[in-house]
N, C-alpha and C positions, 0 to 999 in steps of 0.2 A: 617894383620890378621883381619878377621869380625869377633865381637865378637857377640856370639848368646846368651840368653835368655830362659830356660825352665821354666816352671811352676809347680811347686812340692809345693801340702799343706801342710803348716808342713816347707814351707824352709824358707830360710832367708825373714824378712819384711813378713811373713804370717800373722802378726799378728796388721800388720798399720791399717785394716780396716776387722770388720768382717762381718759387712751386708754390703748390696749394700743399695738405697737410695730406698727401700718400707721395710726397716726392712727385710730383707729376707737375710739367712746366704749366702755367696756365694757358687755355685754348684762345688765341687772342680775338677769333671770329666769335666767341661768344661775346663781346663786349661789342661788335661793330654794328651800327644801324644798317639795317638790310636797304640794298639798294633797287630804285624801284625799274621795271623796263621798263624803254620808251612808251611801249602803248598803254601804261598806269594811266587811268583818268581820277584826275582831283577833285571830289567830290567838297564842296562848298560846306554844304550844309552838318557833314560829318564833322570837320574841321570847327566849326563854331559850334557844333557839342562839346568835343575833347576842351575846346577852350576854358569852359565851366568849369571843366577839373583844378584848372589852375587853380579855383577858389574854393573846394574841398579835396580832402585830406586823400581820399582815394576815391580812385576810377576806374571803372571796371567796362571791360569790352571784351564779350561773351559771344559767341557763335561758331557756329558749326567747321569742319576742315572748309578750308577753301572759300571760306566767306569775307575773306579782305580784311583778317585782322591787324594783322602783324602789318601790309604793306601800307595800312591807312595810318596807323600812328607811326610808322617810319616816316611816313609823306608830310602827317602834323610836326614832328618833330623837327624835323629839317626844317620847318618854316617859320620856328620858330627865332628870337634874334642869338639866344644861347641856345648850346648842344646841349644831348638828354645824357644821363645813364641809363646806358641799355644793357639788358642780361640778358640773355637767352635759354631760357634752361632747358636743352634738347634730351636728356635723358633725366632719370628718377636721381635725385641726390638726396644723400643723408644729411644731417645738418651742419654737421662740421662743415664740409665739402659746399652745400649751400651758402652758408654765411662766407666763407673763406672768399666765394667768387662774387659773393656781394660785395665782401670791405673790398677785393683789389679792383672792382667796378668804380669804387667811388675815389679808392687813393690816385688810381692812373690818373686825377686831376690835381692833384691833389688835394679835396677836400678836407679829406681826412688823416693825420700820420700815424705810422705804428705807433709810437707812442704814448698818442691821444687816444688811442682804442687797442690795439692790440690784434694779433690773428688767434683764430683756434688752432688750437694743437692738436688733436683729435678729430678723425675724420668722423666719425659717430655721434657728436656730441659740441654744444657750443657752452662756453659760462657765461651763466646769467650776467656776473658782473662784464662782460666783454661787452652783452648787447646793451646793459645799463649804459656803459659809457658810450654807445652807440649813440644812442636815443638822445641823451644830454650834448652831444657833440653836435648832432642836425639842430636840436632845438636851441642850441647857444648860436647861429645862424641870421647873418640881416637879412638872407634873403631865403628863402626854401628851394631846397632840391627836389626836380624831377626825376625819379627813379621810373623807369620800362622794366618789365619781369615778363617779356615776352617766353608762351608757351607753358604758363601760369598751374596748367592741367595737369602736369605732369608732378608737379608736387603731392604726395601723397600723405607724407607721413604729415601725423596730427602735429606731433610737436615743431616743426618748421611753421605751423599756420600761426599755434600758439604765440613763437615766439615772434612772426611778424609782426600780429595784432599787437603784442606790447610794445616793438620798437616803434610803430604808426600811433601808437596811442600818447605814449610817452616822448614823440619825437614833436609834436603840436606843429603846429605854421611850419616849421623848419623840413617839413616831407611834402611830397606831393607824389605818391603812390597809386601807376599805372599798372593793373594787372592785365594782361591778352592772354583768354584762356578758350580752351573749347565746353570748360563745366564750369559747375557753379562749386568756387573756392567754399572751405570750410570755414572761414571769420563768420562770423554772428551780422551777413547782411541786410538783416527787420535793423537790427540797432540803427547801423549807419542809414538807413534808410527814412526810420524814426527819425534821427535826429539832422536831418537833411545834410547827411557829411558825407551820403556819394553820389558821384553821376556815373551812369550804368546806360553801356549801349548792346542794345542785343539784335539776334537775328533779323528782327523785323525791321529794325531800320536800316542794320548795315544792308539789306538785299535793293540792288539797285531799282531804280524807278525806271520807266519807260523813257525817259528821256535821257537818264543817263546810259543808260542799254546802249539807244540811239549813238551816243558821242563815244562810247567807249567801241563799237564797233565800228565807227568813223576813222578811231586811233588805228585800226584794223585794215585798214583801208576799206572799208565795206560800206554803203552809202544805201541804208533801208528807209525804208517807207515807215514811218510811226507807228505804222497798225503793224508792221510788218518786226518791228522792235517790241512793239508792244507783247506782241503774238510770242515772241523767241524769251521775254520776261516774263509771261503768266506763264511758261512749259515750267523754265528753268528757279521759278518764283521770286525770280533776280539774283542767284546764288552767283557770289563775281566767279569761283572758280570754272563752272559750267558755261558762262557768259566767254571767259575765254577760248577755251579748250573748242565752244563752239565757231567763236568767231576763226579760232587759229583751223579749224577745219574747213572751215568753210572758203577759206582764203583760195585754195585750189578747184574749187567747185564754177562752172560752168554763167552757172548762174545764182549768187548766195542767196537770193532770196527766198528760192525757191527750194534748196538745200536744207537750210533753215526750218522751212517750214515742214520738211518730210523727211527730215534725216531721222534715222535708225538707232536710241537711244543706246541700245544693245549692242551697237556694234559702231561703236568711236571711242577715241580718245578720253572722253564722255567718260565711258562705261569703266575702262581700263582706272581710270585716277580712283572713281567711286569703289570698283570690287579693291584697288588695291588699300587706300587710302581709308575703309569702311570697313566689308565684309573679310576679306583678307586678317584683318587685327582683331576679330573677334572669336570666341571658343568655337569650337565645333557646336555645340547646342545651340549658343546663339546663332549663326550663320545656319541653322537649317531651322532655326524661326525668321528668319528674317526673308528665308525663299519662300518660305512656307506661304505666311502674313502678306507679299508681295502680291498676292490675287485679289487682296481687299483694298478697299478706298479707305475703309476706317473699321478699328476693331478695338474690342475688349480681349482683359486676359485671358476670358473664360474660353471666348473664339478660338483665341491663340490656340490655348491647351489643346481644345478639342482638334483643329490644323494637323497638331505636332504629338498627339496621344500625350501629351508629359504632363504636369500639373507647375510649370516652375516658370511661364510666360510673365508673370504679375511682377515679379524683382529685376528679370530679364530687362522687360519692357521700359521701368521705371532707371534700371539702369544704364540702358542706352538714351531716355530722354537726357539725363542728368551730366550725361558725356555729350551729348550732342551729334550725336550720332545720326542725325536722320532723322530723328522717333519726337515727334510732335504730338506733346499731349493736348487732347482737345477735353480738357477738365471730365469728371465724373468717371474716371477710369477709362476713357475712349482714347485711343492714339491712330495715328498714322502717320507715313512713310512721306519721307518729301517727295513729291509725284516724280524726277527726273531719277532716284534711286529706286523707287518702284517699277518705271520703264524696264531699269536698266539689270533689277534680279528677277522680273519676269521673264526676262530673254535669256537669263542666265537658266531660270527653271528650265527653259523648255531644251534650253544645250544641256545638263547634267543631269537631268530628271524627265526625260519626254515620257509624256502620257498622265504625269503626274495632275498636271494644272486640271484639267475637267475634274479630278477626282478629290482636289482642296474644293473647287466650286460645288462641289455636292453634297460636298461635309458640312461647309458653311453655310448653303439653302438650307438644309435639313437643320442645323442647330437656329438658325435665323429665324425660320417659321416656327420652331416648337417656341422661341423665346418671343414669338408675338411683332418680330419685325417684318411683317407683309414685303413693303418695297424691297427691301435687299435681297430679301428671300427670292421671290421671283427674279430678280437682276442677278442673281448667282447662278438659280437652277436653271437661268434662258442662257447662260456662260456655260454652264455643263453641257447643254443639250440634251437638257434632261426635259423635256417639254410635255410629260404626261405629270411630271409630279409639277411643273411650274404653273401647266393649266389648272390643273385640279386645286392647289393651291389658292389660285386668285376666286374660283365658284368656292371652294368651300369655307373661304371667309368670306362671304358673301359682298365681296368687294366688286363684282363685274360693271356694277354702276362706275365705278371709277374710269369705265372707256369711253362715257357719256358725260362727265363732269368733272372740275376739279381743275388744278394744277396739274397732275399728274395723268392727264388724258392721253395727253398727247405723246407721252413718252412709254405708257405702257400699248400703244394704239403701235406705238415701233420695235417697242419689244417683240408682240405677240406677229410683225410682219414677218420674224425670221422663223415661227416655227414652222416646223416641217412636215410635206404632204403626208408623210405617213401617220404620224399622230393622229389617229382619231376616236379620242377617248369623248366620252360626252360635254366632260368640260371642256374640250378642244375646238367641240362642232359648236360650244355655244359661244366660247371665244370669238369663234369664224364669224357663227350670227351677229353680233353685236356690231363688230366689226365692218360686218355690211350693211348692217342698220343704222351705224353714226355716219355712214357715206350714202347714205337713203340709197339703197340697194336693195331693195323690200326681195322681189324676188329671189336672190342668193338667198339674202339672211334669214326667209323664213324655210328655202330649202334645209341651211343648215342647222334651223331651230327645230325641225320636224324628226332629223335626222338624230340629234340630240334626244328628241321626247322618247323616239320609241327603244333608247337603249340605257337611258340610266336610272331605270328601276332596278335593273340588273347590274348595271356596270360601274355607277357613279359611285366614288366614296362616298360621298354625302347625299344622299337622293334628297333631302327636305333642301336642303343649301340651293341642289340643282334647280329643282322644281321650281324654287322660290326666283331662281335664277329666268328660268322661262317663264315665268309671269312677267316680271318686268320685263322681257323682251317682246314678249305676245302682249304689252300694253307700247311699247314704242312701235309696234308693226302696225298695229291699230290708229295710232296718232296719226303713221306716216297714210295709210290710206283711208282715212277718217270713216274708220269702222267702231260708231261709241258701241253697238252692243258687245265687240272684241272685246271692246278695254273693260266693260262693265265685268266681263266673266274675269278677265285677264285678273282685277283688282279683287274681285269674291275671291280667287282661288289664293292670294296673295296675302288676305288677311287672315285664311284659312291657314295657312301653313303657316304664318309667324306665329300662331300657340306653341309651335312645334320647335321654335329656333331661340336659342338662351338668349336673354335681355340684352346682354353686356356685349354679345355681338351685335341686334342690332342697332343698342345706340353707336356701335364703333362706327356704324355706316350710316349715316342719316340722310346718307342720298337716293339709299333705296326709295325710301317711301316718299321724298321730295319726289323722285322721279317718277317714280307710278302714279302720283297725285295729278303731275304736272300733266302726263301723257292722258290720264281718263280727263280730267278739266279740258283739255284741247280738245278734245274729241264732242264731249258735251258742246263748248263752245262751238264748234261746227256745224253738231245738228242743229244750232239755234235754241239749246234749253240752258240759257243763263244763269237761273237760280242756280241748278247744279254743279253749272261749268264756275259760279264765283264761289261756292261751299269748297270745292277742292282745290283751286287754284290759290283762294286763302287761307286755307289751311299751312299750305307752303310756303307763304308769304308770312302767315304769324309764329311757324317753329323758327325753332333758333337760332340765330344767322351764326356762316361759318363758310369757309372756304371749299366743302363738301358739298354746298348744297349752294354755292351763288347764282351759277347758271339753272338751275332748274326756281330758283330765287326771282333772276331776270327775266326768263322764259314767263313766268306765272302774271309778276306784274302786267307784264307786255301784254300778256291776251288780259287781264284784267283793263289796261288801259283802250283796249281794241271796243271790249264790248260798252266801256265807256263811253269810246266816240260815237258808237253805234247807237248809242241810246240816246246821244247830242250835246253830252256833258263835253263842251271840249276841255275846259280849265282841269278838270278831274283824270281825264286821259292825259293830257300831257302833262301832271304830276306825276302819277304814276308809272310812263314811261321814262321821264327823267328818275328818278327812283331806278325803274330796273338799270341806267344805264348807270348808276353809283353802285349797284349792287355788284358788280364784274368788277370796275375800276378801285373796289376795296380792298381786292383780294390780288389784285394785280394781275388779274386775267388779262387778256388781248380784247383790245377793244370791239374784235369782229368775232368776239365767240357770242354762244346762247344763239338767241332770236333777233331776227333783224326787225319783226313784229313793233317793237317799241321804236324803233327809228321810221318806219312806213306809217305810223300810229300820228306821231309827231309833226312828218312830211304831210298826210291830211288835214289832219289842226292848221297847218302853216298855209295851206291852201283856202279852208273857209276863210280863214284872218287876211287874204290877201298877201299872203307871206310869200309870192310864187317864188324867188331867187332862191330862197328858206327850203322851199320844200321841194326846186330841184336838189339842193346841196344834201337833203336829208336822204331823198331817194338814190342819189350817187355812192351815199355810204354803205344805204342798205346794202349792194349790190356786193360790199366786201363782205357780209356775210357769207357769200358761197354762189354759186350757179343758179340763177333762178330754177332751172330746170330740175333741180336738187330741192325745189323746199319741200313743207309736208303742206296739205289742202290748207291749210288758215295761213298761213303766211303766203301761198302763191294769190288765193284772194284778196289778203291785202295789201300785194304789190300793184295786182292786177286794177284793183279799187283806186288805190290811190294814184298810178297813174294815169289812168282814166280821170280822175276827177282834173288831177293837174293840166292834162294836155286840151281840157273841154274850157276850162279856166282861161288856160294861152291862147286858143279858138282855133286850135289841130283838130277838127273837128273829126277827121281821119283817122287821127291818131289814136282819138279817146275811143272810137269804135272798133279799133284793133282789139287797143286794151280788154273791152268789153266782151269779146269776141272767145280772147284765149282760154284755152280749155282747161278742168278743172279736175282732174281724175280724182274718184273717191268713190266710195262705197253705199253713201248716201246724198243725196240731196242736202244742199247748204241752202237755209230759206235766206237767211240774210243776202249769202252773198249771190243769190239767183235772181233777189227782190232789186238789189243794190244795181247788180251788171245791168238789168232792163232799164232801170230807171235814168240811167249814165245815157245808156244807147237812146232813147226815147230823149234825153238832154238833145242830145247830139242831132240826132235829127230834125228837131225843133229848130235846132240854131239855124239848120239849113236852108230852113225854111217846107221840111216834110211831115207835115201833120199826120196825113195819112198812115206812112211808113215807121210813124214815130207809134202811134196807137197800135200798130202791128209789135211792137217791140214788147208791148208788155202782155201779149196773148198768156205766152209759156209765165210769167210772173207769177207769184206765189199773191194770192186777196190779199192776207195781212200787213201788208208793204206800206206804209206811209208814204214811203220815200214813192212806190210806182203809183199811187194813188194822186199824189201831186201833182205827178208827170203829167199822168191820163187826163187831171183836171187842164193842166197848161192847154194839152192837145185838142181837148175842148173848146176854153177860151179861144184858141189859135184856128178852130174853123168855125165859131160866130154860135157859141152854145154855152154862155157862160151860168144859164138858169142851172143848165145838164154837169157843170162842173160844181156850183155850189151845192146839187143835189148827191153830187160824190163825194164831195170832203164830208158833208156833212153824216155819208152812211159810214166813213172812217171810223173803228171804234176810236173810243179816247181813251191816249194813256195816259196818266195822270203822272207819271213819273220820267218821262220825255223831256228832254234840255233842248235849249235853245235851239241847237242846229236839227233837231228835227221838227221844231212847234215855226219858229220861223219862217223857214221855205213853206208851209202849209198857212202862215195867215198871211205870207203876202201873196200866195199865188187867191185864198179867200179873197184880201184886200181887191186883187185885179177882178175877179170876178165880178164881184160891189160894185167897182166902177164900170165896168163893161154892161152889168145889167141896169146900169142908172139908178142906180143907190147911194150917191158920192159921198154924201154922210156914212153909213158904213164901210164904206171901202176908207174912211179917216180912219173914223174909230177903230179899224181892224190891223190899219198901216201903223198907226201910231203906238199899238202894241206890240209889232212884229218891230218898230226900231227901236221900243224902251228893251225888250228880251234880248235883243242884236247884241245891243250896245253892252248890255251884263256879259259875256266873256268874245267882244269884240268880232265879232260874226260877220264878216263884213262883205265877205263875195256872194252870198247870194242876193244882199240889195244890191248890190252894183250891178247883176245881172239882170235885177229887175226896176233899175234905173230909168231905162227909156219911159217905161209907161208911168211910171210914180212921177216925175219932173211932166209929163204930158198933165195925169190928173193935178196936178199939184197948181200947174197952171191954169185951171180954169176957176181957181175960186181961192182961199187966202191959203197960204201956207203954213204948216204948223212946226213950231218954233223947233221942235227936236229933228225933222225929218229934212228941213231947211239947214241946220248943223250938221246933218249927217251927210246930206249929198249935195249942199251949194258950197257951204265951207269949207268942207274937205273932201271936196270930188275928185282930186287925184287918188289913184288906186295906194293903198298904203296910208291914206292922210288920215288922221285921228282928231277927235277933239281933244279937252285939254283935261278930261274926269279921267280921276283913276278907276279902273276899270276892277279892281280884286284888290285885295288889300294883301301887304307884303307879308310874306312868312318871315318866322323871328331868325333865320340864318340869312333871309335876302336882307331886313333892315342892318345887321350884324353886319355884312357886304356894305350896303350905303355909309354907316357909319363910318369905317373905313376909306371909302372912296372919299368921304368931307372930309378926311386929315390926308388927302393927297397920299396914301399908299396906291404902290404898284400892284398888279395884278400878283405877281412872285411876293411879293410882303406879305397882304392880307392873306394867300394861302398859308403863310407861315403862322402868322399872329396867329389865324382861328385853326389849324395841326388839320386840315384838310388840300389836295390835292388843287395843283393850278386849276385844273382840267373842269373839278366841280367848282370854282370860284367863279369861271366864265359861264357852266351853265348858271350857276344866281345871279352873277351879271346880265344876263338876256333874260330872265323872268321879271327882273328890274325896270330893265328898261320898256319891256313889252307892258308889266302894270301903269309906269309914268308916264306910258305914251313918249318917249324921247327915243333917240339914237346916240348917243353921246354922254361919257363921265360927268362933266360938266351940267351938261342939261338936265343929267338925272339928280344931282345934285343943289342943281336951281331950282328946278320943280317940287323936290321933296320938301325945300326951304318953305315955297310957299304955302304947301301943302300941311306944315307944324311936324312933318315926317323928323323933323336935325334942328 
C-alpha cells in the first residue's frame, strides 16, 4: 500500500515551522489540492495512467496552459484512499525558499520532524547534508510518499533540478514524485526513460476525445450530436481549456449547436484566455513572430525570418515549443501553431496590423516557390490575391496537369475558382482553359487556349513552360472531340519543346507526358488505328506508377481493356479493366475519378457471359463518373454500346435502338463504333421480326465490320438466302487474331447457314467449334440467342456431347457446367487459400497488406473461374479440382 501525504494548515506538525527562511508566514493555499468545478468530467482512462506512477519513482504530466493538468491529478488524487502532498509552485523560487516549502509540505503531516531533517537557513541556498537526511528519511519509510510539484515550469534554476534528482534518486521506493509542468523539466528524462522509472503523460493524450467533448459539454448542460462534438474537438484539438471557455460561451447562445459550429475564434472568451495566457507573456519580438507565423499552417525558421525581416526565429521557435506554448514541432525543423491559437492571432493581426496579412501572404508564396514548395506557394499567393504571380507560378512549373490528375485536382481546380475576372495574363487564360476542359467545356476552353497562344510569346514569363502548357491542352481538346490529327501535331510540338525544358523539372511532373500520351492513344483509339492507340496508351501503363500519374494510369488501361473487348478477348479486357480500377484505389483517389471506360468495358463482358444483374450494376456506376452528356467520343460510345447490347440481351428491343440511335459528335468518323451501332440495330430488328429494315440498318456501316457482316448474314438466313450468307462470311477477311466474342457470333450464325442450306454435317462441325471457343472464356449469350435453332437442328439427328452440356444442362440463363474455365492468378489462389482457413473478407485484406475493396474483386474472378457463387462452393470445388 503507498502511503500518501496531504497538506492541511492547521494539521498535524503545522506548527514545526511558521515562516519560511525571509520571515514570511507560509502561503497555506500553496499546500491545498485545488478543487475541481462541478462541470470537471473524470476522465477514466487518465486516471489508470497516473495509476502506473505509483509503481515508478517519477511521473511527469506535460502540456500546454489550460490543458487539464493540475485539475486531473487533483481529480487522481482525491481518489485515492490516502491524501497527496501537494506544492504549488506559483512563482520562480530560489532553493532555499523551494526546499523550505517542500520540508513544511511534508511535516504539516507529519512525516517528517525538524529534527530528523532540519529547515534551510538561507533563502538562496540549501545543505547538502539537509537534503541527505532528506533522501535517507523517505527512504527509511514502509510505505512511499506521493509528492505533487504542481506548476513544475516555473522552476528554473539548475541547481533546484540538481538537487531534486539526488533527493528522488537517493530517496528509492520511499518517493513517488509527481511533476505538472508546461515544459520539459531539466532531470536527465533518456535515463529515466532507459530505465523504465517514468510514466510521462503529454499533450496528446491529455486532449479530450470526441466522446469525452461529448459528456464534458453535457456537464455544460449542452446536449450535441457526436459529429457535432466531434466537429467542436478537431477546431479546439481537444484542448480542455478551450472546450470550456467554449462550452461556458455557448451556454447563452440560441442554439449551441450551431454557435459552436460558427463562432468567431477572435472574438470570445476563447481569444481573451489565449492572447492573455500566451501572447501577453511573451517579448515583444516573440509576439510579433507569433502574429507574423499566424498566416501559415506550418513553417520553418528560415520562413519565419523571412515574415519578421530578423534572423532569430530558429531559438525563438524552439523555445516556445519547449514551454509549450502553442508551437508544435513537426520534426525536421517544421512547426506550427495549435490551429485555435492561429484563429485567434489572425484576428488579432487584422485588429492591430490591418493590411498587413496579404502582405506575410506574399512574402511567403515568393520565398515558398523559390524554395521549390509549388503547393503552399500558390495556397499563399491565391491568399494575397496575387493571382498573376500564383497563375504564372503553377505554368511555369509546368504543373498545369495537376487540374487533370492527382490528389490535388480538385483543390487547386478551387483554388484557381476564386481568381479574378481581371487577371489575364497567359498563364491565367490557360488556367481558365484547362479548367473548361476537365468540365468538357471544349468551346470555352479552347476560346481561352487561343486567347493564351496569341499573347505569351510576348507576355509569358516562361514561353517554353507556356507552350509546353498548350500542347497538353490542344492534345486534351482533341481527345474531347476526337480529333487524332490535333493530338498527333498537339504531341510533335510537345516533344519538340521538352529539348527545351531542364530534366529535373520534367521528371518533377510525370503526369505531363502520361497525359499527352493518354489523350493522342484515345484519339488513335477512335479513329480505329489500334496498333498506335496500344504503343501510347502502354507506354503510360509501363512508366512508373505514382500518385501523379494513377488516373491518366486508369484512363489508359480502360481503353486498353475497350479495344480488347473489341477484338473479343473478354478475359483480357476485364483484367485490365479491374487493373485500372486498383490503379485509383492505390492512391486513394475517389472511386468515380479517371474513366468510367473500364466499368462500361466490364458491364459488356458481364453481358456476353450472361451477367445481365452484373452488368446493370456496372453501368449504374459508370454513370457516377459524371453526366453522360459530358463524356469525350470513346467513352459516350461505349456507354452507348454497352447499353445497347444490355437492353437487346433483356429483349427492350426499343431500348437498344435508342441506344443505337444516340449521337456521337466528333471530328472523325469512329469505324468501330459506327460498324458496332448498325450491327446492335440490325440485332434489334431481327429480333422483331424485320429483315428487311434490319438490312437497311447496315447501308451507312463501314465493309470491314465482322460484327455488321454477321448481322447481314442473320438477315439473310432470316429471308430464306442462306447459300447468299455463307457466301458473305466467307468474303469476310480473316483475322487471325480475333477472340472468341468475335469468331463465335460468326461460326454460329456460319453453323445456321450449314443447317438452313442442308449441310447438317457442317453446320455440327462448325457448332461444335463455336461451343469449344464459347466455352474458353464463358461466352454465353450469343448461344443462348442462338438456342432456338441449334436445339431444333440438334433435334433432328444425335446430339453432340458439349452442345448438349451446354444448352440441355444448363439452360437456365447464368447456368455453367462444372470445367474451370481460366486458371487462377497467383493473388486469386492467395484469396482461396484464405477463404479454406475460414478468414473474413476484412482478415484476408489484412493478412495479404491489400485493400477490402480489391479482395472482393479476386473474390468474383474466383468464383466466376470455379463456376460457383458462394465461399463454400468455391472452396469445395477447388478441393476437387487439387486447387487446396
Amino acid at each position: 500500500m503507498v502511503g500518501v501525504v496531504a497538506i492541511e494548515p492547521g494539521g498535524p506538525g503545522a506548527a514545526a515551522s511558521e515562516v519560511d527562511p525571509l520571515g514570511a508566514p507560509y502561503l497555506p493555499g500553496r499546500f491545498t489540492v485545488p478543487a475541481r468545478p462541478p462541470t470537471f468530467l473524470r476522465r477514466k482512462r487518465l486516471h489508470d495512467h497516473l495509476d502506473l506512477g505509483l509503481t515508478t519513482p517519477l511521473t511527469m504530466v506535460n502540456g500546454a496552459a489550460g490543458a487539464g493538468k493540475t485539475l486531473l491529478v487533483a481529480d487522481w488524487a482525491d481518489s485515492l484512499d490516502d491524501p497527496v502532498a501537494w506544492l504549488t509552485v506559483d512563482s520562480e523560487l530560489t532553493p532555499g525558499l523551494f526546499w523550505a516549502y517542500l520540508l513544511q509540505a511534508l511535516r504539516c503531516q507529519g512525516v517528517l520532524t525538524p529534527a530528523e531533517v532540519g529547515s534551510p537557513a538561507d533563502a538562496q541556498q540549501v545543505d547538502d547534508k539537509l537534503l541527505a537526511r532528506l533522501a535517507v528519511g523517505l527512504a527509511a519509510r514502509e510505505r512511499p510518499v506521493v509528492v505533487v510539484l504542481d506548476g513544475y515550469h516555473r522552476v528554473t534554476d539548475p541547481a533546484i533540478t540538481e538537487q531534486v534528482e539526488f533527493v528522488l534518486q537517493n530517496a528509492g521506493p520511499g518517493l513517488r514524485l509527481v511533476l505538472v509542468t508546461r515544459t520539459e523539466p531539466l532531470l536527465p528524462l533518456h535515463l529515466y526513460r532507459a530505465a523504465g522509472t517514468l510514466t510521462e503523460i503529454r499533450n496528446a493524450e491529455l486532449a479530450f476525445t470526441p466522446k469525452e467533448t461529448r459528456g464534458l459539454l453535457a456537464l455544460h448542460g449542452l446536449e450535441l450530436s457526436l459529429d457535432a462534438s466531434r466537429a467542436l474537438m478537431e477546431r479546439t484539438e481537444g484542448w480542455a481549456a478551450g472546450l470550456r471557455l467554449c462550452a461556458l460561451a455557448a451556454q447563452d447562445a440560441d442554439d449551441a449547436e450551431v454557435y459552436l459550429k460558427e463562432f468567431e475564434a477572435g472574438q470570445s472568451t476563447v481569444a481573451d484566455y489565449l492572447l492573455g495566457e500566451v501572447l501577453t507573456r511573451q517579448s515583444s519580438e516573440t509576439q510579433d513572430l507569433l502574429l507574423r507565423v499566424s498566416v501559415l499552417d506550418r513553417f520553418s525558421p528560415g520562413l519565419a525570418n523571412t515574415l519578421t525581416g530578423r534572423r532569430d526565429a530558429g531559438p525563438i521557435l524552439e523555445g516556445l515549443r519547449r514551454r509549450n506554448a502553442f508551437v508544435e514541432s513537426l520534426g525536421h525543423s517544421r512547426y506550427r501553431l495549435h490551429p485555435l491559437l492561429g484563429e485567434i492571432l489572425r484576428s488579432h493581426l487584422e485588429v492591430t496590423r490591418p493590411g498587413l496579412r496579404p502582405r506575410l501572404h506574399r512574402r511567403a508564396a515568393h520565398w515558398l516557390h523559390h524554395c521549390g514548395y509549388l503547393p503552399d506557394a500558390l495556397a499563399h499567393g491565391a491568399a494575397a490575391g496575387d493571382w498573376e504571380f500564383t497563375a504564372a507560378a503553377l505554368v511555369d512549373d509546368l504543373a498545369i496537369g495537376q487540374l487533370f490528375t492527382g490528389l490535388r485536382a480538385e483543390g487547386l481546380a478551387g483554388l484557381f475558382s476564386r481568381m479574378t475576372p481581371e487577371t489575364t495574363s497567359p498563364a491565367a487564360e490557360l488556367i481558365r482553359a484547362a479548367r473548361a476542359l476537365h468540365h468538357r467545356d471544349v468551346g470555352r476552353g479552347l476560346a481561352h487556349l487561343h486567347h493564351a497562344e496569341q499573347t505569351l510569346a510576348t507576355e509569358a514569363s516562361d514561353p517554353t513552360a507556356a507552350q509546353l502548357s498548350c500542347a497538353l491542352l490542344e492534345a486534351r481538346a482533341a481527345r474531347l472531340t476526337g480529333a487524332p490529327g490535333r493530338a498527333e501535331k498537339a504531341a510533335r510540338s510537345a516533344r519538340h519543346l521538352q529539348d527545351d525544358v531542364p530534366a529535373g523539372l520534367l521528371k518533377r511532373h510525370p503526369e505531363l507526358n502520361a497525359l499527352l500520351l493518354t489523350d493522342l492513344g484515345t484519339t488513335h483509339l477512335w479513329a480505329g488505328r489500334f496498333e498506335e492507340a496500344r504503343d501510347a496508351l502502354g507506354a503510360v501503363v509501363a512508366s512508373p506508377a505514382g500518385a501523379e500519374t494513377a488516373l491518366p494510369r486508369q484512363e489508359s488501361l480502360s481503353h486498353l481493356a475497350l479495344m480488347d473487348y473489341l477484338d473479343g478477348w473478354l478475359d483480357r479486357a476485364e483484367h485490365k479493366a479491374l487493373a485500372a480500377l486498383t490503379e485509383t484505389e492505390r492512391y486513394g483517389l475517389p472511386p468515380s475519378s479517371g474513366s468510367s471506360v473500364g466499368h462500361l468495358v466490364r458491364a459488356a463482358v458481364a453481358v456476353e457471359r450472361d451477367e445481365l444483374d452484373e452488368a446493370q450494376r456496372l453501368l449504374d456506376e459508370a454513370a457516377a463518373f459524371g453526366p453522360a452528356g459530358q463524356d469525350d467520343p470513346v467513352t459516350a460510345a461505349s456507354r452507348a454500346l454497352a447499353t445497347a447490347r444490355l437492353r437487346l440481351a433483356q429483349g427492350d428491343t426499343a431500348a437498344a435502338l435508342a441506344a443505337t440511335e444516340s449521337p456521337v459528335t466528333a471530328d472523325v468518323v469512329c469505324p468501330w463504333e459506327r460498324g458496332r451501332a448498325a450491327a446492335l440495330a440490325c440485332a434489334a430488328h431481327l429480333a422483331e421480326g424485320r429483315p428487311e429494315t434490319a438490312a437497311r440498318a447496315l447501308l451507312a456501316a463501314p465493309d470491314d465490320q465482322t460484327a455488321c457482316a454477321v448481322e447481314a448474314a442473320r438477315a439473310l438466313i432470316a429471308v430464306g438466302h442462306p447459300d447468299a450468307a455463307l457466301e458473305l462470311l466467307d468474303a469476310v477477311p480473316s483475322d487471325g487474331e480475333a477472340g472468341p466474342a468475335v469468331t463465335v457470333p460468326a461460326l454460329l450464325v456460319r453453323a445456321q447457314a450449314h443447317g438452313e442450306a442442308g449441310d447438317p454435317a457442317a453446320a455440327r462441325r462448325v457448332l461444335n467449334r463455336a461451343l469449344l471457343e464459347a466455352r474458353r472464356e464463358r461466352l454465353r449469350r450469343p448461344v443462348l440467342e442462338a438456342r432456338p435453332w441449334i436445339l431444333r437442328m440438334l433435334g433432328t439427328g444425335a446430339r453432340e456431347p458439349l452442345a448438349e452440356d451446354w444448352l440441355l444442362r444448363g439452360a437456365e440463363p447464368g447456368a455453367m457446367g462444372p470445367l474451370v474455365v481460366e486458371e487462377l492468378s497467383a493473388r486469386e489462389r492467395d484469396v482461396l487459400v484464405r477463404l479454406a482457413q475460414m478468414m473474413s473478407t476484412e482478415e484476408i485484406a489484412a493478412d495479404l497488406y491489400v485493400s477490402v475493396n480489391t479482395v472482393k474483386t479476386h473474390l468474383k474472378g474466383v468464383f466466376r473461374k470455379l463456376g460457383v457463387n458462394r465461399r463454400t462452393d468455391a472452396v469445395r470445388r477447388a478441393r476437387e479440382l487439387g486447387l487446396l
